[in-house]
KEMI-35107 format. One line per 3 residues: for each residue x negated, y negated, z of C-alpha. Coordinates in nm, 4 decimals. Example, Ala and Ser with C-alpha at 12.3 -4.5 7.8 and 13.67 -1.06 7.14 Angstrom:
% residues 2
-1.2300 0.4500 0.7800 | -1.3670 0.1060 0.7140 $
% end
This chain:
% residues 564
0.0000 0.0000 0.0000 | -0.1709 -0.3140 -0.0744 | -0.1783 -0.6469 0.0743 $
0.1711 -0.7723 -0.0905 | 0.3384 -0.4784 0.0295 | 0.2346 -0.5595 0.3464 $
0.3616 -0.9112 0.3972 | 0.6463 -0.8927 0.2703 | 0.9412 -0.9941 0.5066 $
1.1139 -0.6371 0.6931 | 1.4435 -0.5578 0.6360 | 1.5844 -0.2133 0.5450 $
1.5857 -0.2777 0.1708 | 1.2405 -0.3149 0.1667 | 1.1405 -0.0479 0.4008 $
1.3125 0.1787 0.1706 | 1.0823 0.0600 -0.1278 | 0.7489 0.1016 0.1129 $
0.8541 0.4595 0.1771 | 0.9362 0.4810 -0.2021 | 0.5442 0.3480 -0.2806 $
0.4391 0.5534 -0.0141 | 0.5323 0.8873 -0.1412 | 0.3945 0.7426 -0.5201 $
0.7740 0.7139 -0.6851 | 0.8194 0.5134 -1.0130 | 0.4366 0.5136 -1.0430 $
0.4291 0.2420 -0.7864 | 0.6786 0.0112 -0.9325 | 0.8776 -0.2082 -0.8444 $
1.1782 -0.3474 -1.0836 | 1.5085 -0.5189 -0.9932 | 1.7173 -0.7206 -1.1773 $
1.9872 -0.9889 -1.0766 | 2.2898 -0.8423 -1.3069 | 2.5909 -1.0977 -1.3151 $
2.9262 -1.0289 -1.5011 | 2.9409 -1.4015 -1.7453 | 3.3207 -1.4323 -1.5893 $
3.2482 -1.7597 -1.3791 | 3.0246 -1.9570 -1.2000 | 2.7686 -1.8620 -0.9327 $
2.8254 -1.9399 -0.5925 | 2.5986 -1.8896 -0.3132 | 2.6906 -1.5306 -0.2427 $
2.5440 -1.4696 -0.5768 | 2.2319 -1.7038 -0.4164 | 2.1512 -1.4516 -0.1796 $
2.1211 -1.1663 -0.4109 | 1.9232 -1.3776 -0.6186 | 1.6802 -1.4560 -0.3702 $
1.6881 -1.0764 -0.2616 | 1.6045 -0.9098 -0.6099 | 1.3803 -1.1736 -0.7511 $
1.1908 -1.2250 -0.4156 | 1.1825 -0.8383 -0.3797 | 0.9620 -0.8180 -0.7638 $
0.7557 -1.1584 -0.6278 | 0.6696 -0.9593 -0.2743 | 0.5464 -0.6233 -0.4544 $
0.3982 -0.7463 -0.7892 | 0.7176 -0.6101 -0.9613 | 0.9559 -0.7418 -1.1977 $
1.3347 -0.8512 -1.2377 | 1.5180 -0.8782 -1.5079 | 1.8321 -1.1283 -1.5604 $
2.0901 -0.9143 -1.6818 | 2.4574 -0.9949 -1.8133 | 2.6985 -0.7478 -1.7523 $
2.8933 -0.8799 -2.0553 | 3.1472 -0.5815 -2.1024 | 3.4846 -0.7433 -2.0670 $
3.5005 -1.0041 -2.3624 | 3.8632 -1.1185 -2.2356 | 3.7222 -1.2699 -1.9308 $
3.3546 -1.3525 -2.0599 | 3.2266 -1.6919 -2.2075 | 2.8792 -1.8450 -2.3502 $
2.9811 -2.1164 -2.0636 | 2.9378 -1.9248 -1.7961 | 2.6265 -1.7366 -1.9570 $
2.4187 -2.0883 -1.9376 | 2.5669 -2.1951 -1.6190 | 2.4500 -1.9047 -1.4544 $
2.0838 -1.9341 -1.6053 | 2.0818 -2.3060 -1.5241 | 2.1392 -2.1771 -1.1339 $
1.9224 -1.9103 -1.1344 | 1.6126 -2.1590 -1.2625 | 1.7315 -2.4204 -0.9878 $
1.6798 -2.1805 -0.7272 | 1.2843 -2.1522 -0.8150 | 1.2967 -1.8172 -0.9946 $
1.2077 -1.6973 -1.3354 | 1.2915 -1.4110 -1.5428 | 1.0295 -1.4782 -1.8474 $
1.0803 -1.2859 -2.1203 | 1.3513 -1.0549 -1.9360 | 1.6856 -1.1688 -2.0156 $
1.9447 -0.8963 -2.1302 | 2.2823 -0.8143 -2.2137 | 2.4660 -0.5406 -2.1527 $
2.5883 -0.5385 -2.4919 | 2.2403 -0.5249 -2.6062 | 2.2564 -0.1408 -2.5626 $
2.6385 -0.0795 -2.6859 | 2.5139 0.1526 -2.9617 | 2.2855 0.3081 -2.7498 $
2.6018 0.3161 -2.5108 | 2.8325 0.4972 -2.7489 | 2.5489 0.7281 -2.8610 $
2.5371 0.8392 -2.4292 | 2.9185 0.8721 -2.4127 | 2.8733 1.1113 -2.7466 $
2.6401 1.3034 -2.5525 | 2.8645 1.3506 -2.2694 | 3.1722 1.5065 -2.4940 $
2.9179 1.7306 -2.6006 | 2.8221 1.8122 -2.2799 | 3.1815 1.8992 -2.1712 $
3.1563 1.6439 -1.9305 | 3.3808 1.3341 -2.1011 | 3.7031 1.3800 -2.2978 $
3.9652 1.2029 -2.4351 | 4.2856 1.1014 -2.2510 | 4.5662 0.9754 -2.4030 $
4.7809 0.8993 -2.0803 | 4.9111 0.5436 -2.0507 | 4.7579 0.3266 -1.7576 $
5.0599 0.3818 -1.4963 | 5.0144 0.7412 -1.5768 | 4.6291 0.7299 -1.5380 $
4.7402 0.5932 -1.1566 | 4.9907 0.8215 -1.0818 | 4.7762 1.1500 -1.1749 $
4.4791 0.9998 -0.9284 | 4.7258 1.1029 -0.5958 | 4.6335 0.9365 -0.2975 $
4.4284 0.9073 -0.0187 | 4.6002 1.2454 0.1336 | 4.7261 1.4096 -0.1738 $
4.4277 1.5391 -0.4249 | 4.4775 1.4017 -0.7690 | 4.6558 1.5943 -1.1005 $
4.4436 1.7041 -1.4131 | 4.5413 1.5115 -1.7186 | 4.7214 1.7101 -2.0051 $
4.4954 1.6421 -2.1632 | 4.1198 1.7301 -2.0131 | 4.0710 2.0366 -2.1750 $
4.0987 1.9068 -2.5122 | 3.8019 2.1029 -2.7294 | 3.4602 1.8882 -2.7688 $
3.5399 1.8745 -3.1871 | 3.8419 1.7235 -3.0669 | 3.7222 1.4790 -2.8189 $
3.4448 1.3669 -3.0529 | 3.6687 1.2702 -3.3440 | 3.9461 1.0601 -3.1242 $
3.6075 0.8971 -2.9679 | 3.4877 0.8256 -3.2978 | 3.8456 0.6822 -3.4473 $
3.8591 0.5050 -3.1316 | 3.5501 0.3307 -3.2192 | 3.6396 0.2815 -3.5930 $
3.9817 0.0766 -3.4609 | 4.2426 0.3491 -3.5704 | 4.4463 0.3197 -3.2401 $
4.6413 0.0424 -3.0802 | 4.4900 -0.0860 -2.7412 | 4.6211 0.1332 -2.4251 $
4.6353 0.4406 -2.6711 | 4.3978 0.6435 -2.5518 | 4.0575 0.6128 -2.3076 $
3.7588 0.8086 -2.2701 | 3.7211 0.9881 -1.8790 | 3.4444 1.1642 -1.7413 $
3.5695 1.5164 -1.7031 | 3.4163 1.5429 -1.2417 | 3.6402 1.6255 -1.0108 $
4.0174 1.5486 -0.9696 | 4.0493 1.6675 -0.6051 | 3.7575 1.4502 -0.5042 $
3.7807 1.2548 -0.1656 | 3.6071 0.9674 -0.3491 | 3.8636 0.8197 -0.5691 $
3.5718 0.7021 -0.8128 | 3.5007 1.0444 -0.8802 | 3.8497 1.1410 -1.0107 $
3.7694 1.1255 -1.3331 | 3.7458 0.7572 -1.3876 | 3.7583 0.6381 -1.7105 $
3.4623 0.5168 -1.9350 | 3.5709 0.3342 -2.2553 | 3.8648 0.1611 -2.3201 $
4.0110 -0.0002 -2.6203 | 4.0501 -0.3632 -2.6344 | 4.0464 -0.5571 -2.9452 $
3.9062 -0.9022 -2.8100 | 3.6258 -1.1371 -2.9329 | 3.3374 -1.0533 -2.7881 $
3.1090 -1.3774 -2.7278 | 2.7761 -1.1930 -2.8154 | 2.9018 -0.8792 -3.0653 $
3.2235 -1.1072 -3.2063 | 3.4700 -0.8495 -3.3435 | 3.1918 -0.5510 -3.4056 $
3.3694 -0.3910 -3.1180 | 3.6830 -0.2917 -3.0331 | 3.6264 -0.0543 -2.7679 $
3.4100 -0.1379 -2.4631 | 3.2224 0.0558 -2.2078 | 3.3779 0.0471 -1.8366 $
3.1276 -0.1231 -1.5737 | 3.0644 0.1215 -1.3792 | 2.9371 0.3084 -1.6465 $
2.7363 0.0964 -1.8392 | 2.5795 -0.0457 -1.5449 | 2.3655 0.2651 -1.3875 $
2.2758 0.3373 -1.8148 | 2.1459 -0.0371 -1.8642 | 2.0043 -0.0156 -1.4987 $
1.8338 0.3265 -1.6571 | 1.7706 0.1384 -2.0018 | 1.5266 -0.1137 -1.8319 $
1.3453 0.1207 -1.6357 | 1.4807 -0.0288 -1.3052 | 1.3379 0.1657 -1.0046 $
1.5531 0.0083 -0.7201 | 1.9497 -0.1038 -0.8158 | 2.0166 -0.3126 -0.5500 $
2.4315 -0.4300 -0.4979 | 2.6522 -0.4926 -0.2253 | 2.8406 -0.2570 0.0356 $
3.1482 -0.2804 -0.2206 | 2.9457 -0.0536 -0.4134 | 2.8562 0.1657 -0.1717 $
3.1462 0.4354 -0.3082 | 3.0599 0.3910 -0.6541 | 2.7198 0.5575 -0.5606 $
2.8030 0.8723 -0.6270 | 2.9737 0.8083 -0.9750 | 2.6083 0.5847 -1.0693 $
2.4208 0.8551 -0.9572 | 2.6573 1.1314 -1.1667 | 2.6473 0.9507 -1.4739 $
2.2821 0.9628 -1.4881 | 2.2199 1.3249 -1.3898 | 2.4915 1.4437 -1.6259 $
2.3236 1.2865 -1.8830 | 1.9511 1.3602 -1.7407 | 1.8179 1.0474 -1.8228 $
1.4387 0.9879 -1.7771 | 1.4727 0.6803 -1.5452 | 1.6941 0.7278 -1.2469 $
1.7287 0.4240 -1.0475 | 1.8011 0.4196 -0.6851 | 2.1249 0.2041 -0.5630 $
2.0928 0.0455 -0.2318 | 2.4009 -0.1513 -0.0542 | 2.3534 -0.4698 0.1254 $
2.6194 -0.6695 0.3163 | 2.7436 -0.9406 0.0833 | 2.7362 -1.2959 0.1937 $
3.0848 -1.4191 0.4396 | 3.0187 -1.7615 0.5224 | 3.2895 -1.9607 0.7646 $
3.5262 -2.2262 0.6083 | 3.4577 -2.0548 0.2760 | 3.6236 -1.8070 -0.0076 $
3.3727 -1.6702 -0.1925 | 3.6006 -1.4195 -0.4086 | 3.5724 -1.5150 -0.7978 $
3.9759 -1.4641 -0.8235 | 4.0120 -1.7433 -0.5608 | 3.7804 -1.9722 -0.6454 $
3.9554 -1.9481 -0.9659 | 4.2729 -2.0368 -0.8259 | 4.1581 -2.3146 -0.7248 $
4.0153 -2.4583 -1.0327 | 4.3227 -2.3647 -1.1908 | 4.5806 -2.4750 -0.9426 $
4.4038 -2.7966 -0.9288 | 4.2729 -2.7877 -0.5586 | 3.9859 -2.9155 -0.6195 $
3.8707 -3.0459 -0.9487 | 3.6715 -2.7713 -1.1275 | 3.4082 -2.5238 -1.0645 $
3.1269 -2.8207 -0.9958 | 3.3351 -3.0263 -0.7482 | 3.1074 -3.0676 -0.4302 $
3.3826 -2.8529 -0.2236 | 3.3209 -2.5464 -0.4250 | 3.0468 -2.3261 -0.2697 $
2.9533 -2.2475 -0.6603 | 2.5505 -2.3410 -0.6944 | 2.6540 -2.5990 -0.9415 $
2.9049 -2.7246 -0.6806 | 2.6841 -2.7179 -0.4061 | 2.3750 -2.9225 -0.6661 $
2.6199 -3.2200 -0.7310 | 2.7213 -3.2120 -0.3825 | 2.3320 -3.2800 -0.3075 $
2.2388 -2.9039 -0.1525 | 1.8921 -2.8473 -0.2447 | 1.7472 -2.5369 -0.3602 $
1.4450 -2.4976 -0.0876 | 1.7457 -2.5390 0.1515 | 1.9471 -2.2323 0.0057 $
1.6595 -2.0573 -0.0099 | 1.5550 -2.0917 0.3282 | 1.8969 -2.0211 0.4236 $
1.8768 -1.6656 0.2419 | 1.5695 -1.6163 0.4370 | 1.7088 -1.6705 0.7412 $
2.0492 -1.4677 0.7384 | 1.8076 -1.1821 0.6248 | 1.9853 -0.8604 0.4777 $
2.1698 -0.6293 0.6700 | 2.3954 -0.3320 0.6165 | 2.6950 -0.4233 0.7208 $
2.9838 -0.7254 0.6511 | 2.9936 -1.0103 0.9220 | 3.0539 -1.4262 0.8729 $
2.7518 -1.6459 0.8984 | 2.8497 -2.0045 1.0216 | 2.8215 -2.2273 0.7900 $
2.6523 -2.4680 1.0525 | 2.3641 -2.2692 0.9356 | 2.3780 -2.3512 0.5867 $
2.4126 -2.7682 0.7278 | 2.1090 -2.6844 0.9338 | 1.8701 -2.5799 0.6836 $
1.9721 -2.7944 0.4734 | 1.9241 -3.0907 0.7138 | 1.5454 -2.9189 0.8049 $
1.4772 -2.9684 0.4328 | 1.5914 -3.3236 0.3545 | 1.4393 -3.4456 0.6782 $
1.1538 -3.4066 0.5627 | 1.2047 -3.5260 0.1659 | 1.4779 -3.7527 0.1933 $
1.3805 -4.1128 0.1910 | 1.5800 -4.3416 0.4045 | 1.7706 -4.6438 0.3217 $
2.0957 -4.8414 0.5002 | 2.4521 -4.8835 0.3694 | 2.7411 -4.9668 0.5092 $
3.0345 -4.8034 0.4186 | 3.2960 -4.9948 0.5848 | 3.1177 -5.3473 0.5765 $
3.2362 -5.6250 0.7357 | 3.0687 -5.9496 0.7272 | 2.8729 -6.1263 1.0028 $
2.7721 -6.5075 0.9304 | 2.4632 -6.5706 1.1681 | 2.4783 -6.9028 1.2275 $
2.1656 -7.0184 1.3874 | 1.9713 -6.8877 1.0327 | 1.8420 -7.1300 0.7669 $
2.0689 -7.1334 0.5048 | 1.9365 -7.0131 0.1402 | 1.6425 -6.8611 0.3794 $
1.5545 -6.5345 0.2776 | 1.2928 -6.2813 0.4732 | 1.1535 -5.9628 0.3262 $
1.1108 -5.7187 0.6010 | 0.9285 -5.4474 0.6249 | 1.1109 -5.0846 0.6605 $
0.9460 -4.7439 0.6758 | 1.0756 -4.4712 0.4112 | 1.0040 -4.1477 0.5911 $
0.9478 -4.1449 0.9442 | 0.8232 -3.7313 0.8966 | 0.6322 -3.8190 0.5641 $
0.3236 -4.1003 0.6262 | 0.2397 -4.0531 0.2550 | 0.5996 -4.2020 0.1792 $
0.4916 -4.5450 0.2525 | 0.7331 -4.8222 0.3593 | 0.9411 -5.1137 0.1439 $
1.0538 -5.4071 0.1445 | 1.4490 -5.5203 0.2417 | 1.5814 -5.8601 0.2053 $
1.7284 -6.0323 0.5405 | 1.9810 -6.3485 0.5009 | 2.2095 -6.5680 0.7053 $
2.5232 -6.3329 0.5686 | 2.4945 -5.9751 0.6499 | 2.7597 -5.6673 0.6333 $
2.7556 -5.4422 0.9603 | 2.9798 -5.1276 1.0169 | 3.3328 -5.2390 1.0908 $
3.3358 -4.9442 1.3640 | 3.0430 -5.0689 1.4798 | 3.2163 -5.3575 1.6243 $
3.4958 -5.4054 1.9175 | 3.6430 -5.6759 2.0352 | 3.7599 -5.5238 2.3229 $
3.5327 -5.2401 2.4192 | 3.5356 -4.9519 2.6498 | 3.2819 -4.8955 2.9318 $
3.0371 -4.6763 2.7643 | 3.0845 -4.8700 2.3769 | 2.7184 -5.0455 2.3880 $
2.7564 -5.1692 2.0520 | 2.8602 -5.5224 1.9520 | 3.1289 -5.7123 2.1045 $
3.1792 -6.0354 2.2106 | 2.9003 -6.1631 2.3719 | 2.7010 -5.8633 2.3670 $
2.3692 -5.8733 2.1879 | 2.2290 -5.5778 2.0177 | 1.9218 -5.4677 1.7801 $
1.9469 -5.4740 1.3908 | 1.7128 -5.2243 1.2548 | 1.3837 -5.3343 1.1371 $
1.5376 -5.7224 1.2077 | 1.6429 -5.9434 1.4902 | 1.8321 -5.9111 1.8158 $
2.2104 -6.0012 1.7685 | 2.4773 -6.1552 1.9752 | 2.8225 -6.2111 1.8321 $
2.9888 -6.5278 1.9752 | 3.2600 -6.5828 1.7846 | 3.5294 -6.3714 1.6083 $
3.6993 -6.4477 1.2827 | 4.0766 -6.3279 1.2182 | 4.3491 -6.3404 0.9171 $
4.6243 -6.5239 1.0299 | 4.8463 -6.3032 0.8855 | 4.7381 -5.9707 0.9827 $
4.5021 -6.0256 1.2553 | 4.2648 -5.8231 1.1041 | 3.9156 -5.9192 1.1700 $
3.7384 -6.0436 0.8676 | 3.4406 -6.1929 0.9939 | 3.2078 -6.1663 1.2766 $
2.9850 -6.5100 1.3643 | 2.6610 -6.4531 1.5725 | 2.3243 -6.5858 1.6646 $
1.9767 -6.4114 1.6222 | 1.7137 -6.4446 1.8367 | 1.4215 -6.5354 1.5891 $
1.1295 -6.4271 1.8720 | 1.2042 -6.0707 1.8127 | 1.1687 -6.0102 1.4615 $
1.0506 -5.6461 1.4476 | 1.0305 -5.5927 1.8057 | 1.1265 -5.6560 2.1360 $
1.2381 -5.9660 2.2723 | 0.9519 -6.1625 2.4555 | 1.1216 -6.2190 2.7795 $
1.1512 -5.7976 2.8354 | 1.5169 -5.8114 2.8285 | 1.6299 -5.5013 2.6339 $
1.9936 -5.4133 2.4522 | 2.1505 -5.0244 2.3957 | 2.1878 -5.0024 2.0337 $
2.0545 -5.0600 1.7271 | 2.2578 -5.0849 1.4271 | 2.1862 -5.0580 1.0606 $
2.3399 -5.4092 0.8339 | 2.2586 -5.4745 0.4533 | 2.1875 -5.8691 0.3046 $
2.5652 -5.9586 0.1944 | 2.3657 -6.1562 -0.0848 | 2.1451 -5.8806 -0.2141 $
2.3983 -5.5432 -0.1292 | 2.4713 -5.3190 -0.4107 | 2.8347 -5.1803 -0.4674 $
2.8925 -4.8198 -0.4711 | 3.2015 -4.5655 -0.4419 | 3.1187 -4.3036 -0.1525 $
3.2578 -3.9832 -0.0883 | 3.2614 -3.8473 0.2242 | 3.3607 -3.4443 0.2763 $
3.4499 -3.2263 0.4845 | 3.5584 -2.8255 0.4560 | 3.8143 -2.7131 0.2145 $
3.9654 -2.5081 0.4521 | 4.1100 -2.5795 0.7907 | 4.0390 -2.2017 0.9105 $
3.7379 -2.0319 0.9912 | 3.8442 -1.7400 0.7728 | 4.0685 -1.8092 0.5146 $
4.0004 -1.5383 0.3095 | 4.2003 -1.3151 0.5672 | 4.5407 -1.2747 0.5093 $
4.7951 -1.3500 0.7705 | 5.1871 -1.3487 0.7746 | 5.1975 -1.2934 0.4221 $
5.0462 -1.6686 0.3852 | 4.7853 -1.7510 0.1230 | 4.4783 -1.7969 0.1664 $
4.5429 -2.1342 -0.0163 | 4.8060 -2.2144 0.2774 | 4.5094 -2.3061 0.4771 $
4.3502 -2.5625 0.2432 | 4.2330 -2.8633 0.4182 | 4.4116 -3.1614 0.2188 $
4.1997 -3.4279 0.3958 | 3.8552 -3.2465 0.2796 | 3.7323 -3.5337 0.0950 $
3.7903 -3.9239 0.1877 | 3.7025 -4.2091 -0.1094 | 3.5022 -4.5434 -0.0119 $
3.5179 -4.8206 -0.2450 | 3.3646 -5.1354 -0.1811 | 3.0629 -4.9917 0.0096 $
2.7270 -5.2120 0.0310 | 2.3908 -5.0346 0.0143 | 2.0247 -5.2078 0.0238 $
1.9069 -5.3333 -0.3040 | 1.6445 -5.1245 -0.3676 | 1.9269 -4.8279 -0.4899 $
2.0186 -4.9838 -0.7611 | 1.8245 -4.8070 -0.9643 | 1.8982 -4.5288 -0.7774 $
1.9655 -4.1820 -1.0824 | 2.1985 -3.8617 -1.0585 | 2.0629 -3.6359 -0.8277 $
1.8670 -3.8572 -0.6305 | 1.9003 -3.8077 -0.2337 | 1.9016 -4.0600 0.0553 $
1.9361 -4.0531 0.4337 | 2.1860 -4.3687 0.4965 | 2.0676 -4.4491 0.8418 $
2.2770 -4.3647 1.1250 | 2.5375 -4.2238 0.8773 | 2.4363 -3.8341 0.6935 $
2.2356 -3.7507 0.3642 | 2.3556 -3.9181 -0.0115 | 2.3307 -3.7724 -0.2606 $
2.4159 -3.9674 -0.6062 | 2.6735 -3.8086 -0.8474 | 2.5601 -3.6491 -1.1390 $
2.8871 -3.6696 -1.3305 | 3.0777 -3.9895 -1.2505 | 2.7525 -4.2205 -1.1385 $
2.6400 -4.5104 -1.3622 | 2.4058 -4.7839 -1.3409 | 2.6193 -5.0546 -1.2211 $
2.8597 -4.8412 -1.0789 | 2.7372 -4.5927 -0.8368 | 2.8948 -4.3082 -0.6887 $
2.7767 -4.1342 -0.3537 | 2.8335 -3.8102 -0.2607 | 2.7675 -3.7121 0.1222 $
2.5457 -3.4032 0.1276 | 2.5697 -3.3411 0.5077 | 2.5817 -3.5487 0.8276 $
2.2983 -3.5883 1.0785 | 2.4733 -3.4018 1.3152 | 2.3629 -3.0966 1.3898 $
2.6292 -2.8222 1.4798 | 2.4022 -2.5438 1.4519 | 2.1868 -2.6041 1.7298 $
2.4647 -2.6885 1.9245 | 2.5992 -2.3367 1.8605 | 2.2930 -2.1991 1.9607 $
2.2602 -2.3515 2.2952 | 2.5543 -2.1910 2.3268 | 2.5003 -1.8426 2.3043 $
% end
């Protein structure tokens, strides 16, 4: 075992491939591949068996392939074929010159279902679909032979082939393995192999109009690419014996080995394709990239970075069986990352103005204002400071309670990288009585720092030049769900029942430092005081920005932990 093999993080998955190298199986090689079915978009279950299979081939000086499972053209589209290899180079990993298709091999996939009619070990069926389901029996009843399963080989081989050649309407007939009807594992009742279905394929167009079954073109691509360790998730764990079947029946020279891992739960979250696409298509949210999605494209725009996700991965580890990771975990790591890449700025989301007016009008100071507290190298800049500034409205009350220490009436307090404060007067609208603006003096002996005389104030608040802000739209959001575990069905209500319809909050008329105006898409900011920013990649433009918020600064997580 060499020095790889040796570092290379423990979990079961991997002690299973150090016995494998031990005892000299596959020649010593490793090779996964991340196989998804082009029928949506990633989402960061799909992240962590990303991370698993191509971080498995990077630990042992393997390989891993990026494979499309592309056998169901009614559901598949070029669309989701680039989205998903858009995600999978985001996350930091590379296939080379190892992308596949499934329907790469569907010759080569016929040719293997030939071989099994001539085996004895496939046939025909020409049963309808309800039938198919009412032969299988139950989970206490052994299932019925088909009418049909002892059909001669000669006979077998010509529907097959008339199958193939389009003679037959769709739902006509199918081909089944011929294994064992009174099986306790339902996948082993002779499940069926080919089916026809005239559809437009998005790879093969209309070459095609029968198509291989997953489960059966999956362990013969597996075997294709010489893949020495199939690794899948616990919902596979009963189509084991079928994988393995398929390739002994057939005797093919490569014989992967299928290993189960629990699949990603994460709180607050669906992660099943069919609901996420309900709610692209019942308009909860708006698409497959809207920053509440958990999809890795929803997740970018939102502002998640990929070291964060990774690290995430890393830490939840792989285990064998199902639980629900909180997704405080996924804020954490996330908040670890940007901490220390993030540069930090001020904006105000809910301004309102303060006139200070003991400042020189038309005077204006540039102050100096670190970027990166946890990153020297990220240098400092300069903010403009004026006699009109925009605080926080909640950052202000008139008639605070005991333990409020931020500005009120006659209360002086810091402003960041500025003056001391003190309000003095307060500014209504007549009509309303809304407060509209805030009039104050500065103390001009403690620009920077403390105030000469030692006296000493209990908060420090961020503010932004009124003269000099720039205008941006901010969204703020919070879960799409209002449960922990809305997946799980309850009372007969859907899991949509539970959607949270106050998950995301608009802000127009926000004012951020100048210095973002030239802020691009993608581009992430700590707003002091107030979470990470992240700016929109689809609706931003210079001169009208849009900010997403990526997470807040407080961190749930540890709090958890303390906890238990």
């Amino acid at each position: 075992m060499n020095e790889q093999e040796l570092s290379a993080p423990s979990d079961f998955i991997r002690n299973i491939i150090n016995q494998d190298l031990g005892e000299n199986k596959n020649n010593k090689k490793v090779a996964t591949r991340f196989p998804p079915e082009p029928n949506g978009y990633l989402h960061i279950g799909h992240a962590k068996s990303i991370c698993l299979n191509f971080g498995i081939a990077r630990d042992y000086g393997g390989t891993c392939n990026l494979r499309f499972d592309d056998t169901n053209p009614v559901r598949e589209e070029t669309e989701y074929v680039e989205s998903i290899k858009e995600d999978v180079r985001w996350l930091g990993f590379d296939w080379k010159d190892r992308l596949y298709f499934t329907s790469d091999y569907f010759e080569r996939l016929f040719q293997y279902a030939e071989q099994l009619i001539l085996k004895g070990k496939a046939y025909v069926c020409s049963l309808t679909a309800e039938e198919i389901r009412d032969y299988r029996g139950t989970l206490t009843e052994p299932g019925r032979k088909s009418p049909y399963r002892n059909r001669s080989v000669a006979e077998n081989l010509d529907l097959f082939r008339r199958m193939r050649a389009g003679e037959f309407e769709d739902g006509a007939h199918v081909l089944r393995a011929k294994i064992d009807m009174a099986s306790s594992n339902f996948n082993l009742r002779d499940p069926t192999l080919y089916r026809i279905r005239r559809a437009h394929h998005h790879r093969t167009g209309d070459a095609w109009c029968i198509y291989p079954m997953y489960d059966y073109a999956h362990c013969l691509s597996d075997s294709i690419e010489g893949i020495t360790h199939s690794i899948c998730t616990l919902e596979f764990e009963n189509n084991r014996p079928l994988y393995d079947w398929i390739l002994d029946a057939l005797e093919t020279p490569c014989h992967p080995r299928q290993i189960e891992f629990a699949r990603l739960n994460l709180t607050y979250t669906v992660l099943s394709k069919r609901k996420l696409m309900t709610l692209v298509t019942d308009k909860f949210v708006d698409g497959w990239d809207d920053p509440r999605m958990p999809t890795l494209s929803g997740l970018r725009r939102r502002g998640v970075t990929a070291a964060a996700i990774r690290n995430f991965c890393e830490k939840i580890g792989v285990a064998k069986r199902d639980s629900v990771v909180d997704i405080a975990l996924l804020d954490y790591c996330l908040r670890e990352d940007l901490n220390r890449t993030a540069p930090r700025v001020m904006g105000v989301l809910r301004p309102v103005k303060v006139v200070i007016t003991n400042y020189p009008e038309g005077r204006v100071e540039e102050l100096d204002a670190v970027n990166n507290p946890e990153n020297p190298e990220a240098g400092s800049r300069k903010i403009p400071f004026s006699r009109e500034i925009f605080i926080e409205s909640e950052d202000f009350m008139e008639d605070p309670p005991r333990k409020f220490f931020r500005l009120s009436p006659g209360r002086e307090v810091r402003l960041r990288y500025a003056y001391f404060l003190k309000c003095t007067e307060v500014v209504k609208d007549e009509k309303s009585g809304d407060i509209i603006e805030l009039r104050c003096v500065y103390d001009p002996e403690t620009r920077g720092g403390d105030a000469p005389d030692g006296r000493k104030v209990k908060a420090t608040l961020h503010w932004v030049s009124a003269s000099h802000a720039v205008s941006a739209t901010v969204r703020l959001y919070s879960h799409l769900f209002t449960e922990e575990n809305p997946g799980a069905a309850k009372d007969g209500k859907a899991f949509t029942d539970s959607i949270n319809h106050g998950s995301m909050e608009v802000l127009t008329g926000c004012r951020l430092e100048p210095g973002l105006a030239g802020a691009v898409p993608g581009n992430i900011f700590q707003f002091e005081r107030l979470g990470y920013f992240c700016v929109d990649s689809k609706e931003s433009a210079p001169g009208a920005l849009v900010f997403n918020r990526t997470v807040t600064l407080r961190d749930e997580w540890s709090r958890i932990q303390k906890k238990s």
